[in-house]
Every structure is written in C-alpha cells, then in structure tokens.
KOLTOR-643137 format. One line per 10 residues: number of its first residue (from 1); for each residue x, y, z of N, C-alpha, C. Coordinates in nm, 2 decimals. Example, Ala and Ser with C-alpha at 12.3 -4.5 7.8 and 13.67 -1.06 7.14 Angstrom:
// KOLTOR-643137
1) 1.32:-0.57:0.78:1.23:-0.45:0.78:1.32:-0.33:0.78 ~ 1.28:-0.22:0.71:1.37:-0.11:0.71:1.29:0.00:0.79
END
This chain:
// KOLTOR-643137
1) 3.10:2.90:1.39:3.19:2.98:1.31:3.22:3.11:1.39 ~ 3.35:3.15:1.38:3.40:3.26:1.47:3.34:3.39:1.38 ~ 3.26:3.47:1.51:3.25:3.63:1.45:3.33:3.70:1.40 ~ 3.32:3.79:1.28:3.39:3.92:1.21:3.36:3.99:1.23 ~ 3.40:4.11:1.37:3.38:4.27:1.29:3.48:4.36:1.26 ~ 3.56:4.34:1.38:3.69:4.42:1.34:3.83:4.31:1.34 ~ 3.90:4.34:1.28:4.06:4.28:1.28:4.14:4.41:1.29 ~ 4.26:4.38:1.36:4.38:4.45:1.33:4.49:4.35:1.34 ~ 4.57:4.38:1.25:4.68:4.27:1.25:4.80:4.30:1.19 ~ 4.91:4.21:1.21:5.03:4.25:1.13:4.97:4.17:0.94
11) 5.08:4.17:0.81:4.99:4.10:0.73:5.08:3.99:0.65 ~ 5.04:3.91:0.60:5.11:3.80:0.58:5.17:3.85:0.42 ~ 5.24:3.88:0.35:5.25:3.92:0.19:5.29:3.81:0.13 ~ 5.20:3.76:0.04:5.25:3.64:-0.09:5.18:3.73:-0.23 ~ 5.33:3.77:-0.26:5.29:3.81:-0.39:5.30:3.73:-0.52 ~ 5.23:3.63:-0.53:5.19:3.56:-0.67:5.05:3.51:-0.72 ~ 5.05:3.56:-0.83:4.92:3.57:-0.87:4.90:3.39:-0.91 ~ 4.74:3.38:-0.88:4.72:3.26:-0.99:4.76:3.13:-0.90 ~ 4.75:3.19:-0.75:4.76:3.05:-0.65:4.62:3.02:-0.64 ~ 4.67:2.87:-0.66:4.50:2.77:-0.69:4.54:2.72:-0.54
21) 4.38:2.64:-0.54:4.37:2.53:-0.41:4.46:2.38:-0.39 ~ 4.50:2.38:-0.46:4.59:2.30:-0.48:4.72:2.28:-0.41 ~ 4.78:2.46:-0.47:4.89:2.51:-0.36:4.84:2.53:-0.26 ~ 4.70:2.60:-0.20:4.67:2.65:-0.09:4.68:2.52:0.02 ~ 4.66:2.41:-0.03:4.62:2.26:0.03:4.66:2.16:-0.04 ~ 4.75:2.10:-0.10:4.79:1.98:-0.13:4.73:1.90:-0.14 ~ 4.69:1.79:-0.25:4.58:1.72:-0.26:4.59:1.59:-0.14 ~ 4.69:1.58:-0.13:4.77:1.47:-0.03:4.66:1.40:0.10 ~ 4.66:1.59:0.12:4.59:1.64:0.26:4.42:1.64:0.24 ~ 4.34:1.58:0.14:4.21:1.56:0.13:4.15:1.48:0.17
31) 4.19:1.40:0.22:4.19:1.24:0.31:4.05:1.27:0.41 ~ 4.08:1.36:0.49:4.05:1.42:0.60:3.90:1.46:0.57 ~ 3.80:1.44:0.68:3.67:1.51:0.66:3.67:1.60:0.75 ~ 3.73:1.64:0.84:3.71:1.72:0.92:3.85:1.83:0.94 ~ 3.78:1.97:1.00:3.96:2.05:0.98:4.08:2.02:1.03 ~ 4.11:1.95:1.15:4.16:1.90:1.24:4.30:1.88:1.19 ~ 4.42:1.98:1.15:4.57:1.91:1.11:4.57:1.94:1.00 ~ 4.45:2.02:0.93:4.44:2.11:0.80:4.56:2.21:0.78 ~ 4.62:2.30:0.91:4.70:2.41:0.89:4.84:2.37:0.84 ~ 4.88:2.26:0.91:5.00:2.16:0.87:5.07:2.19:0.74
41) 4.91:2.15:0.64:4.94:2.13:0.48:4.92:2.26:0.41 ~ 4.88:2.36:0.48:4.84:2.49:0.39:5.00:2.58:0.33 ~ 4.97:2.56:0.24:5.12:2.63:0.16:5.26:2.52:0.19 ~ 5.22:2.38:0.19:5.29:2.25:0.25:5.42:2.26:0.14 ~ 5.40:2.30:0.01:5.49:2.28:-0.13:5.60:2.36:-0.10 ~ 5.52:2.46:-0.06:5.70:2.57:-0.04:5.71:2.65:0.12 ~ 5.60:2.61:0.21:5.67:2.62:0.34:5.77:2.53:0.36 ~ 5.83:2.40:0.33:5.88:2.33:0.33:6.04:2.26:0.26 ~ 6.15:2.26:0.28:6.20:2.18:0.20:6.22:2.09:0.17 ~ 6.26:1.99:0.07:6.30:1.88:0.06:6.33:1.79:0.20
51) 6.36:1.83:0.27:6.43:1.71:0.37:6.29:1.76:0.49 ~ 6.22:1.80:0.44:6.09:1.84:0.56:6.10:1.95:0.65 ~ 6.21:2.01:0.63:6.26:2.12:0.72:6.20:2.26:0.66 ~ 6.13:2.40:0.80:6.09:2.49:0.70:6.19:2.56:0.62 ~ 6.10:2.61:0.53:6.21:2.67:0.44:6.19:2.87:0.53 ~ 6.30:2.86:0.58:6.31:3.03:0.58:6.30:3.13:0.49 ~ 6.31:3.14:0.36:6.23:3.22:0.25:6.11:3.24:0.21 ~ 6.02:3.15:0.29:5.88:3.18:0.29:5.81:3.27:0.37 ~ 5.75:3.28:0.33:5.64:3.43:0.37:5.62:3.35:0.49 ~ 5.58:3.24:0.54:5.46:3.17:0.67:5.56:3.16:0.75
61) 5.71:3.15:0.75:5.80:3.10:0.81:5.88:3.21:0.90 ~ 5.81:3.33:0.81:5.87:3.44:0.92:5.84:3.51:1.08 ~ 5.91:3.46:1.14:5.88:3.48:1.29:5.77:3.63:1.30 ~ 5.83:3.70:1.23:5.76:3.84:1.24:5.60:3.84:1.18 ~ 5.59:3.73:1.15:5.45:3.76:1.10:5.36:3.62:1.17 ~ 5.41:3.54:1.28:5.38:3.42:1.34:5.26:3.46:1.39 ~ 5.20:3.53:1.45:5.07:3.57:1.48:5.00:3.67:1.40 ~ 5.00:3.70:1.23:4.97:3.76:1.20:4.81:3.67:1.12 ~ 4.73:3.75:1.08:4.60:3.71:1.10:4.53:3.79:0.95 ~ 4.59:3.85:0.88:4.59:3.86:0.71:4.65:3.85:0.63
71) 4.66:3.75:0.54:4.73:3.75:0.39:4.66:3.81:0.29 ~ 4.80:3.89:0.21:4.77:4.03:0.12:4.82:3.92:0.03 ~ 4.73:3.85:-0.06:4.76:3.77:-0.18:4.80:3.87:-0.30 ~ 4.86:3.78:-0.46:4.88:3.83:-0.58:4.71:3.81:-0.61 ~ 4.70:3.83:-0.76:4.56:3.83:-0.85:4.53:3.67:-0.84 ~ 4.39:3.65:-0.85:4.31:3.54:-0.89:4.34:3.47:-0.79 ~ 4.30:3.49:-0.65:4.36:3.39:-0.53:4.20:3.29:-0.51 ~ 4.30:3.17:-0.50:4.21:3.02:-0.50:4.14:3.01:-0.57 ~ 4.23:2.99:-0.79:4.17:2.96:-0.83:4.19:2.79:-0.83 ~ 4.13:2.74:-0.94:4.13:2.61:-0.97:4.05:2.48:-0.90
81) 4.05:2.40:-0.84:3.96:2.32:-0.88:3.84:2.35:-0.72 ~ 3.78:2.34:-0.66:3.66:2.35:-0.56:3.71:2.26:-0.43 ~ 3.72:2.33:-0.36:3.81:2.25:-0.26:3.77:2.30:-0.08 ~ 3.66:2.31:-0.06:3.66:2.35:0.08:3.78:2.36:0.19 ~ 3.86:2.24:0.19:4.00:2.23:0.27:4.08:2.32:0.26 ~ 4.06:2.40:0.11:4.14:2.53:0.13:4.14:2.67:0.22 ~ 3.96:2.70:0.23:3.97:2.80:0.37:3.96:2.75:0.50 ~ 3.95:2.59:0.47:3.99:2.55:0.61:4.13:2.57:0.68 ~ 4.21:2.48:0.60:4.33:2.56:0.64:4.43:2.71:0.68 ~ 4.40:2.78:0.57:4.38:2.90:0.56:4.33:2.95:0.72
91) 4.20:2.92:0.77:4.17:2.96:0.90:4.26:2.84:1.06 ~ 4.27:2.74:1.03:4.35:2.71:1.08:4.48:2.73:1.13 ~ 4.53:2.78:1.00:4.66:2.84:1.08:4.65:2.99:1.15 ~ 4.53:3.04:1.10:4.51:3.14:1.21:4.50:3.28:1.13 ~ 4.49:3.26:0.96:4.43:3.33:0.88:4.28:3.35:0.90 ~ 4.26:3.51:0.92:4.11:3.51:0.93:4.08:3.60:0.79 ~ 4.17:3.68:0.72:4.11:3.76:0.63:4.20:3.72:0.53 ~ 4.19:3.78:0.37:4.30:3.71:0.26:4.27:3.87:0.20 ~ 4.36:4.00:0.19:4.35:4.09:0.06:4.38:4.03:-0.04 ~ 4.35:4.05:-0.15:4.38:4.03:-0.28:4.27:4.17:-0.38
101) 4.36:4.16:-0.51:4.25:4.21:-0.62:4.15:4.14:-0.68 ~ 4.16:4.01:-0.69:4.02:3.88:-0.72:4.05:3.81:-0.65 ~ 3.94:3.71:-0.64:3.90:3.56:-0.59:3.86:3.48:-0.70 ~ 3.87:3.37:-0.69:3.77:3.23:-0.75:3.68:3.26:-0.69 ~ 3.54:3.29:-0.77:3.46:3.25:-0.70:3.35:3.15:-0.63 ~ 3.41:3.01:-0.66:3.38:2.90:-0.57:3.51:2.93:-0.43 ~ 3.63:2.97:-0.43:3.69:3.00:-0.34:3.65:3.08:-0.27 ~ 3.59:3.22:-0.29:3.51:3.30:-0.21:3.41:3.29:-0.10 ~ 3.32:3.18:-0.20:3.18:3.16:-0.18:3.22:3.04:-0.04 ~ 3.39:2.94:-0.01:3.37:2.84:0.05:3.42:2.94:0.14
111) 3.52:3.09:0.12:3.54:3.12:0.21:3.44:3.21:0.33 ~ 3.36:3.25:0.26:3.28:3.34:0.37:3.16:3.27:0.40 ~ 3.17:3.05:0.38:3.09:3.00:0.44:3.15:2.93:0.56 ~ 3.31:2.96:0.55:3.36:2.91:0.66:3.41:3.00:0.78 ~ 3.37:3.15:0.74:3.42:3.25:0.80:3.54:3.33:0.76 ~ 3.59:3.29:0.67:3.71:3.35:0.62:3.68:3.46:0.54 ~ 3.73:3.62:0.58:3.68:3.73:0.49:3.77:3.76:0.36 ~ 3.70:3.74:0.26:3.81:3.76:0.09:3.74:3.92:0.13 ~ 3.84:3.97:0.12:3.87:4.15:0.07:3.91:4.21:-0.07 ~ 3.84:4.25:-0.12:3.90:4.31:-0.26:3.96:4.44:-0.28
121) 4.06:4.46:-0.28:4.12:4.60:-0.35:4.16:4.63:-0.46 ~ 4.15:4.77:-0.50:4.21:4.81:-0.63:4.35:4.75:-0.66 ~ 4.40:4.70:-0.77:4.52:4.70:-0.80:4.68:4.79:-0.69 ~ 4.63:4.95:-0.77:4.71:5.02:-0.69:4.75:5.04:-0.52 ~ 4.63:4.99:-0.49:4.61:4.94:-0.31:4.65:4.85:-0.30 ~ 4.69:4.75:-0.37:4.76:4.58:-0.35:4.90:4.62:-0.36 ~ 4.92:4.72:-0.47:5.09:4.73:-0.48:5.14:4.76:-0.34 ~ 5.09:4.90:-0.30:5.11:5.01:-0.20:5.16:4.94:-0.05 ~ 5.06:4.83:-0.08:5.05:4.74:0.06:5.19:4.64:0.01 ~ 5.24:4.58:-0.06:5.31:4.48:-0.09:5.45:4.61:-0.04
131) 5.42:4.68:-0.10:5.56:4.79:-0.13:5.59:4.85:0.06 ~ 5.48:4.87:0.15:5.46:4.92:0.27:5.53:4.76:0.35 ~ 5.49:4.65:0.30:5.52:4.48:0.35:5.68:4.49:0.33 ~ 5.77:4.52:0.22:5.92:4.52:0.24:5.94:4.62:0.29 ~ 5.94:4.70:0.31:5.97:4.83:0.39:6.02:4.81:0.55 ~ 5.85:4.77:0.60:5.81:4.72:0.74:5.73:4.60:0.73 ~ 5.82:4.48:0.77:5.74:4.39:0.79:5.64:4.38:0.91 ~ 5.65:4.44:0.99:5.61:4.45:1.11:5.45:4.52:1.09 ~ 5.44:4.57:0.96:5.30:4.68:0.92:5.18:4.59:0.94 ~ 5.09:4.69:1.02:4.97:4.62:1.06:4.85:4.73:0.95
141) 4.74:4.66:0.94:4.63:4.70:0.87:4.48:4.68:0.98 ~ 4.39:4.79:0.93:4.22:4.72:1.05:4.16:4.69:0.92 ~ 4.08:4.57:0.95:3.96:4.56:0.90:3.80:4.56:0.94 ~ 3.74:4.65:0.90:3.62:4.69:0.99:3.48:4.61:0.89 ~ 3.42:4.52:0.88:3.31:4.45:0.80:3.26:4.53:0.82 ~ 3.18:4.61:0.96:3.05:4.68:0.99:3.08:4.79:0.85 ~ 3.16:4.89:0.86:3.15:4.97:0.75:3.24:4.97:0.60 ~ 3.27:4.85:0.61:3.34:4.75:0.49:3.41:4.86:0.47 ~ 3.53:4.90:0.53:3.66:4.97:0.51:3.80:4.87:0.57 ~ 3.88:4.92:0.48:4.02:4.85:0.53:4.13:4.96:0.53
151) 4.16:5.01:0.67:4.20:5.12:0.72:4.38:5.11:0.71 ~ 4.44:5.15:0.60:4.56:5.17:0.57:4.69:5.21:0.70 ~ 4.85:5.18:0.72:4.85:5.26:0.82:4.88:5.42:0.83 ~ 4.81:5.44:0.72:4.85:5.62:0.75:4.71:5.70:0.79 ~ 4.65:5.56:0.81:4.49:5.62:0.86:4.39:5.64:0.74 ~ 4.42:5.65:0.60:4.32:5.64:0.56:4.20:5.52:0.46 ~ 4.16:5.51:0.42:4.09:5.39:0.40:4.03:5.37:0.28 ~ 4.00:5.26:0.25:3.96:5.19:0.12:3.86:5.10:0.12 ~ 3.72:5.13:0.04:3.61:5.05:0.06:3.60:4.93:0.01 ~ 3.55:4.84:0.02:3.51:4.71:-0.03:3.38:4.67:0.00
161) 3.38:4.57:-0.10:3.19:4.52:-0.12:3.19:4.36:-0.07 ~ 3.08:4.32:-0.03:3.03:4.22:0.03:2.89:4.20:0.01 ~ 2.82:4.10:-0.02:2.66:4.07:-0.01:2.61:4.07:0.11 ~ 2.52:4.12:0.12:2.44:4.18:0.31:2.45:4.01:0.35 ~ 2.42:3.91:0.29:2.39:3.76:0.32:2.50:3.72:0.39 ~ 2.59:3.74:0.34:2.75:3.69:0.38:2.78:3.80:0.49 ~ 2.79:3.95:0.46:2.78:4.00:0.60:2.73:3.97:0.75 ~ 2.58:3.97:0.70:2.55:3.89:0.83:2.53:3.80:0.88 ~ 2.60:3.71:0.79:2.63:3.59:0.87:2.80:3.59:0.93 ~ 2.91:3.64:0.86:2.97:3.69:0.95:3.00:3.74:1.06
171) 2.92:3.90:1.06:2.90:3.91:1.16:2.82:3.84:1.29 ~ 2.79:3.77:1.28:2.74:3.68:1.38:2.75:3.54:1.41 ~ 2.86:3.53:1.32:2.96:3.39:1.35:2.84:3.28:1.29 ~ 2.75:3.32:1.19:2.67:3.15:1.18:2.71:3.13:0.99 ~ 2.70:3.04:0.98:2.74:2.93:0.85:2.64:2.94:0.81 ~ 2.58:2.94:0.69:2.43:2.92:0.62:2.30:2.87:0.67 ~ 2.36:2.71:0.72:2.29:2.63:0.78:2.23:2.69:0.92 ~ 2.34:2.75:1.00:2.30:2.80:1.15:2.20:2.90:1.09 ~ 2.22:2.96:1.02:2.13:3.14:0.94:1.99:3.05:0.94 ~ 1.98:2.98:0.88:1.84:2.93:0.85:1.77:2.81:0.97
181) 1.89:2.78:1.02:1.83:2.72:1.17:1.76:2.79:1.28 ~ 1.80:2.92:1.27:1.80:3.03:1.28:1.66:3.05:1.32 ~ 1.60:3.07:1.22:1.46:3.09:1.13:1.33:2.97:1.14 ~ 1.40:2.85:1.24:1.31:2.75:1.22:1.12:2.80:1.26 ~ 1.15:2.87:1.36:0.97:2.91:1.42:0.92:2.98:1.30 ~ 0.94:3.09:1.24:0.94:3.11:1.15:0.87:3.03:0.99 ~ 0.95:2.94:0.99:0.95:2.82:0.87:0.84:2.76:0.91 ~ 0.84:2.71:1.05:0.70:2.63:1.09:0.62:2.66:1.06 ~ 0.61:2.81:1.10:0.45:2.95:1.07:0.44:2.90:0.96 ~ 0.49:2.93:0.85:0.46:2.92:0.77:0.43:2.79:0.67
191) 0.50:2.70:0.71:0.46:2.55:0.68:0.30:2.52:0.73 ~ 0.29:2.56:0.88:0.12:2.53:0.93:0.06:2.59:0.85 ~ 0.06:2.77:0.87:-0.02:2.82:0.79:-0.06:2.76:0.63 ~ -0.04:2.69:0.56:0.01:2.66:0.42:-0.02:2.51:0.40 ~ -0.06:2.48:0.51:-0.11:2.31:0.52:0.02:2.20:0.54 ~ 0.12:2.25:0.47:0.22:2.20:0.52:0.28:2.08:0.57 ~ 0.27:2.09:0.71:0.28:2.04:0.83:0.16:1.97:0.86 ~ 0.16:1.82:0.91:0.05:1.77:0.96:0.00:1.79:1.08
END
C-alpha cells in the first residue's frame, strides 16, 4: 500500500450527493479479483457515452484535471451496497484522497484499508471549494495526515479527524494485515510465554 503524508494537487469536483458504489464501479466490472483494469470502470455510467466515446461534460474527462489526485465529492459519498472495487478503482485511476462532508461507513473503512484517504469537511468548506472549482479549475489544495489539516489556497486551513489505527497505517503504507505482520515476534512472545506455542 502506497504511503500518505502529504498531497498537493489540482482537485477533481463531482458535485452530487448520494453516489453509491455502484456508480463509483459498475457491477459489470466485479468479475475481477484483482485491481488490474479497475480504473477503466470507475465512474464507467457517465464518463462515457452511448457509442463508448468519452463524454466531455464529465468531471474525469477534463484535460485540466488529468493528473489530478483529489476528488471534492457531494454528501454521503459510497453509499450503498459494500464493494471493495470501489476504492480500488478510485486509486487506480490515480485518486489518492476523496473531500466530502460524509462517507458510508463500510466505504470508508474499505477506503483507508486500501490507502485511499476519506477527508471530512464542514458543509460550508465543501461549498467554498466547489464555488473556488468553477472559478479556477486549475485550483490546487495540500493535504497534510501528519497534522490532519487540509490547507485551502489562500493558506488557511481546516481540521479533520481520523483514528490513530488508520493513521498509522497510512502513514506507513501497510493494510491491516501488513500492521499485524508487523508484530509477529511480538505475538510469538506472547503465545510462548502463555503456553501457546508448542
């Protein structure tokens, strides 16, 4: 899993509340056990038209935001059904952070086990940013995990919360499983000591 401390980036703006995993990933695209061709299908319904061609009125399609590395979602982002494929893709195409004012929390929980950081903001800090997004598409934002700030561009900033668990496993690029692989000498100690272990 790739480390998180700092980002700076241009920001991806989808303002609609109430995108489930579904939209985020197409069920089409669940086939797959592995990420591999995941980014393809992410937002596949309306990056796309009819004849398979992209659609130019989409947020993903805009040249100006082709390397950009945050989407500033609407309310309730990835709700609906439990879908790991969704922050797979999502990181695949080269999304590493998602602002929004909520998450699903099975969407959360798959994203910051895949590395992907959900950021929470106030309401009025989701507008500011949407409203800063037509203005200048080109507007870049930092994200700093070490002191859970998201540094606006006029320099000043806005906190957000995270569980120390999920912190540092981000910051140090490991998935749950690595965290506690982590710990195996550890685990032994304690298995010997405790009879345990034969």
């Amino acid at each position: 899993m790739q480390q998180f401390e700092t980002l700076t980036s241009r920001v991806i703006p989808l303002p609609r509340d109430d995108v489930d995993t579904d939209q985020i990933i197409p069920a089409r695209y669940l086939k797959v056990t592995d990420k591999a061709g995941l980014a393809e299908g992410l937002f596949s319904s309306w990056r796309y038209l009819p004849d398979g061609s992209p659609d130019p009125d989409f947020t993903l399609n805009n040249p100006l935001v082709a390397e950009a590395r945050i989407l500033l979602a609407g309310d309730n982002f990835g709700c609906g059904s439990s879908r790991e494929h969704a922050p797979w893709a999502l990181i695949g195409w080269g999304i590493q952070a998602v602002i929004s004012t909520s998450f699903a929390d099975i969407f959360r929980n798959n994203a910051m086990k895949n590395g992907l950081l959900p950021v929470v903001v106030p309401l009025e800090i989701q507008k500011r940013l949407f409203d800063l997004c037509r203005n200048d598409p080109t507007l870049q934002v930092t994200i700093d995990l070490v002191s859970q700030t998201l540094q606006l561009p006029d320099g000043s900033t806005v906190s957000f919360s995270i569980d120390p668990f999920n912190k540092t496993c981000l910051l140090e690029g490991l998935d749950p499983m690595q965290y506690i692989l982590r710990h195996t000498p550890d685990i032994e100690a304690y298995e010997q000591a405790r009879g345990i272990l034969s």
